[in-house]
PABALUM-50033 format. One record per residue (C-alpha): residue in three letters; x, y, z. Coordinates in nm, 2 decimals. Example, Ala and Ser with C-alpha at 12.3 -4.5 7.8 and 13.67 -1.06 7.14 Angstrom:
resn|X|Y|Z
Ala|1.23|-0.45|0.78 .
Ser|1.37|-0.11|0.71 .
END
This chain:
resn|X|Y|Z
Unk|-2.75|-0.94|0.57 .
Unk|-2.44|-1.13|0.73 .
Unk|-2.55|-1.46|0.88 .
Unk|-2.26|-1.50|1.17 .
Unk|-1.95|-1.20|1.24 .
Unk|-1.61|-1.27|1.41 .
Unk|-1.53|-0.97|1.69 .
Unk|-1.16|-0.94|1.62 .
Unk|-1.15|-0.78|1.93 .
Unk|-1.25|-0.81|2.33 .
Unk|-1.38|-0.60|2.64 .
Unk|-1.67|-0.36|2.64 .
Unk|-1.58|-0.29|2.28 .
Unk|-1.67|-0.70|2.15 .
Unk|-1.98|-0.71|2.40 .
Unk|-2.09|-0.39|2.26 .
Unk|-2.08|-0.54|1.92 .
Unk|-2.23|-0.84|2.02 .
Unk|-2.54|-0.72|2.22 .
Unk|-2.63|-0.49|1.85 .
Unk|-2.56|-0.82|1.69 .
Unk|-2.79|-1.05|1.89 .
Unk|-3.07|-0.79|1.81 .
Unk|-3.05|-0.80|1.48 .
Unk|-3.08|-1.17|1.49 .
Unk|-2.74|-1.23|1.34 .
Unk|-2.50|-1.49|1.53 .
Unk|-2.19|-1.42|1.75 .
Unk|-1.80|-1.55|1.75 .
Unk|-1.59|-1.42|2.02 .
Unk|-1.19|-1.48|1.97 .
Unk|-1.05|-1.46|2.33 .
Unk|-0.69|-1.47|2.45 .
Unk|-0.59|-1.72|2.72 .
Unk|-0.61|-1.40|2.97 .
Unk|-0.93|-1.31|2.85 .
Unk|-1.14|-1.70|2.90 .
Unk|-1.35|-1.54|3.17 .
Unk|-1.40|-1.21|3.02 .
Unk|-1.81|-1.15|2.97 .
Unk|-1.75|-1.17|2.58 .
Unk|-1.65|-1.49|2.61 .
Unk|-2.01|-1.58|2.72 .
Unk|-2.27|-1.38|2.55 .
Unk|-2.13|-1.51|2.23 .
Unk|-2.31|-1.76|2.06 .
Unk|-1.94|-1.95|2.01 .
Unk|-1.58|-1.85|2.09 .
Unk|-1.26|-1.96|1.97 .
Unk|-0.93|-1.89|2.20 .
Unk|-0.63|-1.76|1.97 .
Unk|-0.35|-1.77|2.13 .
Unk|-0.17|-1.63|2.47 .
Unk|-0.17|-1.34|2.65 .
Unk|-0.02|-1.12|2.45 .
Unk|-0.19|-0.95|2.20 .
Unk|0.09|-1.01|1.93 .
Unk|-0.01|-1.38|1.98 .
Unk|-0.36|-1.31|2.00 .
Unk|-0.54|-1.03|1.92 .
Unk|-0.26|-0.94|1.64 .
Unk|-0.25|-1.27|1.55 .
Unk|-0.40|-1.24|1.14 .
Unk|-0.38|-1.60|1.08 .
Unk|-0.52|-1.71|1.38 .
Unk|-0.80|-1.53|1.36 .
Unk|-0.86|-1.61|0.99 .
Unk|-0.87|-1.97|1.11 .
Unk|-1.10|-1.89|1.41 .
Unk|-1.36|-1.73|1.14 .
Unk|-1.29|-2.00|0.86 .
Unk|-1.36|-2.28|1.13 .
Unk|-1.70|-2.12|1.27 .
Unk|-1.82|-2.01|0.88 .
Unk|-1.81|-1.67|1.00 .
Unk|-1.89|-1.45|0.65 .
Unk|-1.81|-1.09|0.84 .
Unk|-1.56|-1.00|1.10 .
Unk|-1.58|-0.68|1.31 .
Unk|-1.27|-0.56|1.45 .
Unk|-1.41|-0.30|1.71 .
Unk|-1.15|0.00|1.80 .
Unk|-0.82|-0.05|1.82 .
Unk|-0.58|-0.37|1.76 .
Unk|-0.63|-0.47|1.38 .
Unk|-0.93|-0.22|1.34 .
Unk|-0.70|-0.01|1.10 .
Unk|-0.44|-0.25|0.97 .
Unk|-0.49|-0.22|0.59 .
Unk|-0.34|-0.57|0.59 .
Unk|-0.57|-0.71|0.76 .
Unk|-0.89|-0.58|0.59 .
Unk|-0.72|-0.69|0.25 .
Unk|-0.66|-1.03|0.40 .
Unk|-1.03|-1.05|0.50 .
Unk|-1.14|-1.01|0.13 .
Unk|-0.93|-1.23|-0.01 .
Unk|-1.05|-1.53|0.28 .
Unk|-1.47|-1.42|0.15 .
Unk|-1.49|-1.25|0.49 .
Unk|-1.67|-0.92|0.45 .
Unk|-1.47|-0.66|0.65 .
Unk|-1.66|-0.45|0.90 .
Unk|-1.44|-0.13|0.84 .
Unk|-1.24|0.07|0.59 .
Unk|-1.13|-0.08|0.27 .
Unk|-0.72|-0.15|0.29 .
Unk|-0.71|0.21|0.01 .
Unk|-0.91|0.37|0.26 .
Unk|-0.68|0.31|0.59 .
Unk|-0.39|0.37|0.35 .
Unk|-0.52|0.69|0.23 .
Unk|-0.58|0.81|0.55 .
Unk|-0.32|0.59|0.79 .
Unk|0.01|0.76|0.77 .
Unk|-0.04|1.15|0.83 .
Unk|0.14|1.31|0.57 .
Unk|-0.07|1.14|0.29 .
Unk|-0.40|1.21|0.46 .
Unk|-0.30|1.56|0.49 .
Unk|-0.22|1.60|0.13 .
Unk|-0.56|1.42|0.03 .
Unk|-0.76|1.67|0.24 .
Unk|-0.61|1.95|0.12 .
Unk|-0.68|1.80|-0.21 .
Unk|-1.02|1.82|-0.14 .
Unk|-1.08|2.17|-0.01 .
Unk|-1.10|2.06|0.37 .
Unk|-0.86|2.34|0.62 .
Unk|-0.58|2.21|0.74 .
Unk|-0.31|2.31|0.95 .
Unk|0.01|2.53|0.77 .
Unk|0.30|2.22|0.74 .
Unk|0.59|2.13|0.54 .
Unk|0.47|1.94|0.23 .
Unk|0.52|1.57|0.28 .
Unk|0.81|1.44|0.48 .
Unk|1.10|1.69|0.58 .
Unk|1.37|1.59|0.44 .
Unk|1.63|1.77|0.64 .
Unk|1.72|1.94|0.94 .
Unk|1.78|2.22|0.75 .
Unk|1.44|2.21|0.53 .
Unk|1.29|2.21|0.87 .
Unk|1.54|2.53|1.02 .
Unk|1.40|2.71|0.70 .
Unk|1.03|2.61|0.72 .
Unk|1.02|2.69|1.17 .
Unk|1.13|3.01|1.06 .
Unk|0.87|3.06|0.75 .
Unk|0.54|2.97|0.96 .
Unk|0.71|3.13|1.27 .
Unk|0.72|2.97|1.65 .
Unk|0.59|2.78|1.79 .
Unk|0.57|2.48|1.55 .
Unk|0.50|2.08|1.64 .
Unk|0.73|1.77|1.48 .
Unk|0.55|1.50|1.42 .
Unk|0.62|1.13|1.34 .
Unk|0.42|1.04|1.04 .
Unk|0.34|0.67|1.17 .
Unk|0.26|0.83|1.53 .
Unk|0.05|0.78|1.75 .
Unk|-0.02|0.81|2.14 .
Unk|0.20|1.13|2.11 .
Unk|0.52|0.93|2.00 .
Unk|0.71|1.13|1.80 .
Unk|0.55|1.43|1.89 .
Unk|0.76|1.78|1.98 .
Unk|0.62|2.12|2.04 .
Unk|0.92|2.39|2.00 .
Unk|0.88|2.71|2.14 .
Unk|1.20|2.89|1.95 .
Unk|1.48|2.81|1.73 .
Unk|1.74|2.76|1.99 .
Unk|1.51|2.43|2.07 .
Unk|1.48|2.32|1.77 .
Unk|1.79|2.09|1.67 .
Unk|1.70|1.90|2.00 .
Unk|1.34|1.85|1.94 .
Unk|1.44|1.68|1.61 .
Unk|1.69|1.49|1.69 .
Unk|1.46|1.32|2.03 .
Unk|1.14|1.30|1.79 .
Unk|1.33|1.13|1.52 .
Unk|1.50|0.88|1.79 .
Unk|1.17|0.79|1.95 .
Unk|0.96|0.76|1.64 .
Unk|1.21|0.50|1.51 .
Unk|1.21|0.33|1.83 .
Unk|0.86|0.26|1.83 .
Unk|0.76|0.26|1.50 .
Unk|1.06|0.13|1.28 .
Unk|0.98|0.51|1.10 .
Unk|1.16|0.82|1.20 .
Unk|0.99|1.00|0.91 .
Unk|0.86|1.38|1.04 .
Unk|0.65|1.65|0.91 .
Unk|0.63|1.99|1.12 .
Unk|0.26|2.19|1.14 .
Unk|0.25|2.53|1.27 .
Unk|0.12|2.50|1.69 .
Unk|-0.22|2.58|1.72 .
Unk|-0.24|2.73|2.02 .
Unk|-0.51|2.73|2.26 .
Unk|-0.67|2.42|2.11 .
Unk|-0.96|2.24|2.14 .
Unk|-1.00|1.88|1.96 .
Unk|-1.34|1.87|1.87 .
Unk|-1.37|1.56|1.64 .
Unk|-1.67|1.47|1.35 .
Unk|-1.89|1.16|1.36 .
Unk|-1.93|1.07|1.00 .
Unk|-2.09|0.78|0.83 .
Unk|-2.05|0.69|0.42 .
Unk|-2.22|0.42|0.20 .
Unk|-2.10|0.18|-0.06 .
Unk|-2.25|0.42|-0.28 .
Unk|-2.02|0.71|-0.23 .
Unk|-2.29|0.90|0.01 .
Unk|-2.17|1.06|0.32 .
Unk|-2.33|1.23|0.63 .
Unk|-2.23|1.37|0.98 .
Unk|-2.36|1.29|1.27 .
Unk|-2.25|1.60|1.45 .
Unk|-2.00|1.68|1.71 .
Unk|-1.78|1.58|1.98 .
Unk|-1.54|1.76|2.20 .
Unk|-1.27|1.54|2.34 .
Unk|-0.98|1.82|2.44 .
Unk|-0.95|1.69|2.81 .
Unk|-0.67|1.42|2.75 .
Unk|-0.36|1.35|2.89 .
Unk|-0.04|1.24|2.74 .
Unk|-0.29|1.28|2.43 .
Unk|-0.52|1.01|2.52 .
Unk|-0.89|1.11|2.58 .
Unk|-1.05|1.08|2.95 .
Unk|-1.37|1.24|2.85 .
Unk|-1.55|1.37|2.61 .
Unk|-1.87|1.57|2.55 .
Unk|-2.15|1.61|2.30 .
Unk|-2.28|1.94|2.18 .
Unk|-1.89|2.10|2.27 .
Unk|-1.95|2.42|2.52 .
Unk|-1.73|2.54|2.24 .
Unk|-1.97|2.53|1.95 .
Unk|-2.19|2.77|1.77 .
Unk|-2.44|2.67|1.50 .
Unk|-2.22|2.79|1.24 .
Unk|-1.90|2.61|1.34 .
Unk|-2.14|2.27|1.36 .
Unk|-2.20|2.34|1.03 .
Unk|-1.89|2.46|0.87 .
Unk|-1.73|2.14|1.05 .
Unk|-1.97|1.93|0.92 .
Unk|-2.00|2.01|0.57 .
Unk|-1.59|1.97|0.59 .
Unk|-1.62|1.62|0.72 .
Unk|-1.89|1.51|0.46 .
Unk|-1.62|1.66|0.16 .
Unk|-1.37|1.48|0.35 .
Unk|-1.56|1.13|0.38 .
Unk|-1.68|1.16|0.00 .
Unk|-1.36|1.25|-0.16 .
Unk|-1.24|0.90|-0.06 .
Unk|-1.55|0.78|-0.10 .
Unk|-1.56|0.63|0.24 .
Unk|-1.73|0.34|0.33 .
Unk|-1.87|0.30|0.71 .
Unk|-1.86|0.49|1.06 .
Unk|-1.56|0.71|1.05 .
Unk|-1.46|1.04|1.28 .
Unk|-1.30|1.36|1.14 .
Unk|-1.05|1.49|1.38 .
Unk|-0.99|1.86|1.42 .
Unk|-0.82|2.10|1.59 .
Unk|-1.03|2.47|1.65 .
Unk|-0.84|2.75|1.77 .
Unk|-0.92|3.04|2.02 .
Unk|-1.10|3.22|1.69 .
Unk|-1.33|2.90|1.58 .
Unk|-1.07|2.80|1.29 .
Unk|-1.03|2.48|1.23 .
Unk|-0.81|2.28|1.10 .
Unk|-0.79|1.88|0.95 .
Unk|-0.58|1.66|1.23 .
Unk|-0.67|1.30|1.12 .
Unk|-0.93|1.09|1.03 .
Unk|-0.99|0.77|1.20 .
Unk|-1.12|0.52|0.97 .
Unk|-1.34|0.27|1.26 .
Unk|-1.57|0.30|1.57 .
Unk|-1.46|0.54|1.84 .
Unk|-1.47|0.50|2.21 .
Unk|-1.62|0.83|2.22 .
Unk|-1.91|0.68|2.00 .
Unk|-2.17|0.65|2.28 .
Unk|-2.26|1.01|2.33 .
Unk|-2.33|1.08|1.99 .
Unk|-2.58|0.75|1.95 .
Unk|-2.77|0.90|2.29 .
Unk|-2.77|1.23|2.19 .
Unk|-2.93|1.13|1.85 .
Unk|-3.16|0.81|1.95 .
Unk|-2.85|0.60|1.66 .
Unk|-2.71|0.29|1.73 .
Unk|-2.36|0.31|1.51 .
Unk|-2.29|-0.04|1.50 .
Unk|-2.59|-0.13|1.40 .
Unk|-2.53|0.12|1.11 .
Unk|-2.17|-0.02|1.04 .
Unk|-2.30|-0.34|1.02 .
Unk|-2.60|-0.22|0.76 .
Unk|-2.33|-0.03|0.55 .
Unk|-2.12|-0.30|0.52 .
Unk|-2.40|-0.52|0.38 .
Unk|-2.45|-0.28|0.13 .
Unk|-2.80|-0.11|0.30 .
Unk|-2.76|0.28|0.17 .
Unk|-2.79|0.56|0.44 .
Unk|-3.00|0.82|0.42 .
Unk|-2.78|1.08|0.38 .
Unk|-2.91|1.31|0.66 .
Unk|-2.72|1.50|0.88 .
Unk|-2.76|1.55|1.23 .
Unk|-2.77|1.83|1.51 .
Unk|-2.74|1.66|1.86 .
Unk|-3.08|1.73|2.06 .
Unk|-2.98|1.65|2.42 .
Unk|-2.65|1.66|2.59 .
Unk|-2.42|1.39|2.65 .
Unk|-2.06|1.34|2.86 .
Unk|-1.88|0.97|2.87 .
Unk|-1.59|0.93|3.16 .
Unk|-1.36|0.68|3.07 .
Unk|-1.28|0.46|3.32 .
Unk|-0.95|0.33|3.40 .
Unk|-0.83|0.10|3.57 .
Unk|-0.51|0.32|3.66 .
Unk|-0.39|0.58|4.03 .
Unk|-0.48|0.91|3.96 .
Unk|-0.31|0.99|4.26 .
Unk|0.00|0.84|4.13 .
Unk|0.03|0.98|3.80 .
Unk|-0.21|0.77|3.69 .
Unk|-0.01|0.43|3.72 .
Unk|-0.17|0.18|3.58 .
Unk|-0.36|-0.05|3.87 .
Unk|-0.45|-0.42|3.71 .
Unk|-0.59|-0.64|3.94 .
Unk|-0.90|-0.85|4.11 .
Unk|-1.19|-0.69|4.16 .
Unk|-1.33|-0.74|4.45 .
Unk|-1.67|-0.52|4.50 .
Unk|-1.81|-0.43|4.18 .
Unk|-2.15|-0.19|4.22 .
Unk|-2.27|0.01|3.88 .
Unk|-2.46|0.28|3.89 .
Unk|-2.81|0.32|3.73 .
Unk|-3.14|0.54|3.71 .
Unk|-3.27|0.75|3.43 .
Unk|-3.04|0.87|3.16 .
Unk|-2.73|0.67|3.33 .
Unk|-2.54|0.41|3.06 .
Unk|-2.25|0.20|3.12 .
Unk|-2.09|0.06|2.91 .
Unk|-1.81|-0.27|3.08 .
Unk|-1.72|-0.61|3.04 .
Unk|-1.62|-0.65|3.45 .
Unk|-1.76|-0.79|3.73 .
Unk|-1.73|-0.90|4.07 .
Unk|-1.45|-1.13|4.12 .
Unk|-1.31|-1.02|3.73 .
Unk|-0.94|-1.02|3.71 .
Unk|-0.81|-0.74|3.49 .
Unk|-0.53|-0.83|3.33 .
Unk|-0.17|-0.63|3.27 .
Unk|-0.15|-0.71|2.93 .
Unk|-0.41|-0.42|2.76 .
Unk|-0.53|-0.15|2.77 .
Unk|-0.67|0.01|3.17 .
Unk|-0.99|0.09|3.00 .
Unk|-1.25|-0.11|3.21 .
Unk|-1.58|0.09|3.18 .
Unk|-1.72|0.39|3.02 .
Unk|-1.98|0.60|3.20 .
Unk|-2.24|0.79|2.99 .
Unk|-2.49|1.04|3.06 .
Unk|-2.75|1.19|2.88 .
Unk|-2.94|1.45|2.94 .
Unk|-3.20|1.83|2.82 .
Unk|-2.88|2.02|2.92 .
Unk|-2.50|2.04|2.99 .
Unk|-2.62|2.13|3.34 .
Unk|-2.83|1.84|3.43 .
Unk|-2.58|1.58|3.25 .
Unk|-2.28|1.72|3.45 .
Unk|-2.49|1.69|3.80 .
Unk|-2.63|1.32|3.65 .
Unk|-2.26|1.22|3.61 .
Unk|-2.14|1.34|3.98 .
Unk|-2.43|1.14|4.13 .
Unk|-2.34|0.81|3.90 .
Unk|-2.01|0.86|4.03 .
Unk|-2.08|0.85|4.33 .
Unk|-2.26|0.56|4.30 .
Unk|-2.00|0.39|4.12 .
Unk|-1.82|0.14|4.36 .
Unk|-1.50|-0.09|4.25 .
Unk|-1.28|-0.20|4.47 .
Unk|-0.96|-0.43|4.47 .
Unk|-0.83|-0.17|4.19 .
Unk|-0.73|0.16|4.19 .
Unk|-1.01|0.37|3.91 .
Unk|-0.99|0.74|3.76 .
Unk|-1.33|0.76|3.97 .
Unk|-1.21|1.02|4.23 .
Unk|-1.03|1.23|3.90 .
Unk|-1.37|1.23|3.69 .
Unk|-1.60|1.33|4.08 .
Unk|-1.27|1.62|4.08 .
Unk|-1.33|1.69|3.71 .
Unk|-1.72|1.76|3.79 .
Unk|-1.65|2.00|4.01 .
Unk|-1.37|2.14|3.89 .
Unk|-1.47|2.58|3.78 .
Unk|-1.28|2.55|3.43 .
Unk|-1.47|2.26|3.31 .
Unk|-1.82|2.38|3.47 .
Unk|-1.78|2.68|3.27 .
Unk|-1.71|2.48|2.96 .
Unk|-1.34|2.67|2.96 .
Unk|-1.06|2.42|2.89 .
Unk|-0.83|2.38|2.60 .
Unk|-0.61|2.04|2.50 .
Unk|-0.38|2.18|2.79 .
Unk|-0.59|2.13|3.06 .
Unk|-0.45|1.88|3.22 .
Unk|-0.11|2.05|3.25 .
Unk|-0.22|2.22|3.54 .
Unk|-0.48|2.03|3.69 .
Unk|-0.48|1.84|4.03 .
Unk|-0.71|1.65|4.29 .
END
């Protein structure tokens, strides 16, 4: 077992690291920016190294820094968390070749799996569904006229290095399509120095319903059952659930068995999620797989009684799993937390903190790295908390989560508090009745 890890990372995501950590007896390195010094990471590690300014390409992105910061504490692991470097294939192969075990997907494995297009083609490989597409990159405006018309409207363009919805256009008929290409192209470049596309037939009426999966250095891979994460916006997640209202025992299954094939025909190696998208019939179809911890990952370790860093950690060290798969026996939901207006199209609201009062009682989790008197800074991400709460049915968890909201006080900051207390309430959602598309017409 690894003597001291590195947290390439920081926020609730480090501490949460660290706190599994600390239990299993193994020391602590937090790397901190010079934004993040009085950030709660910072001081539950047993030693932290600052790597650089505020920005996270002089900090947090920062490989060589952060090499440094592990070589100088004799760090032997290094956990990158979610996020930042946490699938950077560069990084992981830079980690092996400095004698620091990576906590995370080997650099083949984030290749494999990393760009779109390639995943796609490695899952189809392997007998998992996915979605009708062009083969590889399109190649043309015309290749893509001719393929619109072959899987019929509507279709979605893609950017093949996307992600948060860059590069992403939904066309609804041909007269829209020369337009849609020519703006997806154009933004994907901007912000990914990649215009590459590939087009997928629109599933419409989708749910995103994702697959907790965990694989050993042995080539063993199990699921660790479901989560539905179709309320976003702008294609981020604001919460997500566990069982999914959507599910029947059959899809669970079907789903699962898919994301084992899917984890052992790369023979992955440590927590991983199988993203799919399930149409109005219960099809489903391969999106993505991400190859590191989740945000979402909460729910599924309360509805199971699993901690998955612990298991990351175990897996990395070489400890085989035991290959079972799991059924979720209580009922979880996790509101993410932002520091952002949802009254004002959900600008983004950094800031001091001024009252900080968490909410507690039985089957009430919170996951944070604020306080009182914290300063969150513009730099990163507006995630400041996640709320969790567990319990026997969808029912009680839903009327557990309006009373912890409730409870939940922070002011100096404008939260997504008042939007999660509308969301609980809110017919659609109580009835378990919502699609990828349901914040398109929702309101407080």
């Amino acid at each position: 077992m690894f003597k001291k890890i590195l947290i390439a990372n920081r926020g609730e995501i480090a501490l949460r690291v660290i706190r599994t950590c600390k239990e299993m007896g193994i020391k602590t390195v937090a790397v901190y920016s010079t934004a993040d010094k009085e950030s709660l990471h910072v001081r539950f590690a047993d030693e932290a190294v600052c790597i650089g300014a505020a920005a996270s390409s002089e900090s947090y992105l920062n490989i060589p820094n952060i090499i440094a910061a592990a070589e100088i504490t004799n760090a032997d692991a290094v956990h990158p968390g979610y996020g930042f470097l946490a699938e950077n294939a560069k990084f992981s192969r830079i980690c092996a070749e400095n004698d620091l075990k990576f906590i995370g997907a080997s650099p083949e494995m984030i290749d494999q799996m990393g760009d779109k297009a390639t995943a796609k083609e490695t899952m189809k490989a392997a007998g998992v569904p996915t979605i009708p597409g062009s083969d590889g990159l399109l190649e043309s405006y015309e290749q893509t006229e001719k393929l619109a018309k072959e899987f019929g409207y509507p279709v979605m363009l893609k950017a093949t290095a996307g992600g948060g919805g860059k590069g992403m256009r939904a066309v609804w008929k041909a007269g829209e399509l020369k337009k849609a290409w020519e703006d997806a192209r154009q933004e994907a470049g901007a912000a990914f120095g990649n215009d590459g596309m590939y087009m997928e037939k629109l599933i419409e009426e989708p749910r995103h319903i994702e697959i907790q999966v965990v694989g050993d250095s042995r080539g063993k891979a199990c699921h660790l059952s479901e989560r539905d994460c179709s309320i976003q916006r702008r294609h981020q997640k604001l919460t997500e659930e566990t069982p999914s209202p959507f599910m029947t025992k059959k899809l669970r299954n079907d789903m699962g068995l898919a994301a084992v094939k899917a984890a052992e025909s790369i023979k992955y190696e440590g927590a991983g999620t199988v993203e799919f998208l399930v149409d109005k019939h219960r099809n489903f179809y391969f999106m993505e797989m991400n190859t590191r911890i989740q945000v979402e990952h909460p729910i599924t370790e309360q509805v199971i009684d699993y901690d998955l860093i612990r298991e990351q950690i175990k897996v990395a060290a070489g400890v085989p799993i035991s290959g079972k798969n799991y059924e979720p026996q209580l009922c979880s939901i996790e509101c993410r937390i932002n520091a952002e207006d949802p009254e004002n199209d959900f600008r983004p609201s950094p800031g001091r903190i001024t009252t900080f009062h968490a909410p507690g009682g039985h089957g009430i989790r919170l996951d944070t790295h604020v306080y009182a008197g914290y300063s969150i800074p513009p730099f990163y991400d507006s995630m400041i908390a996640k709320l969790i709460t567990t319990a026997q049915t969808r029912d009680e968890a839903i009327d557990k989560m309006r009373r912890a909201l409730d409870e939940f006080v922070i002011e100096g900051v404008k939260t997504t508090i008042p939007f999660h207390r509308a969301l609980m309430d809110h017919p659609d959602y109580l009835a378990g009745n919502y699609t990828t598309k349901f914040m398109e017409d929702f309101s407080l």
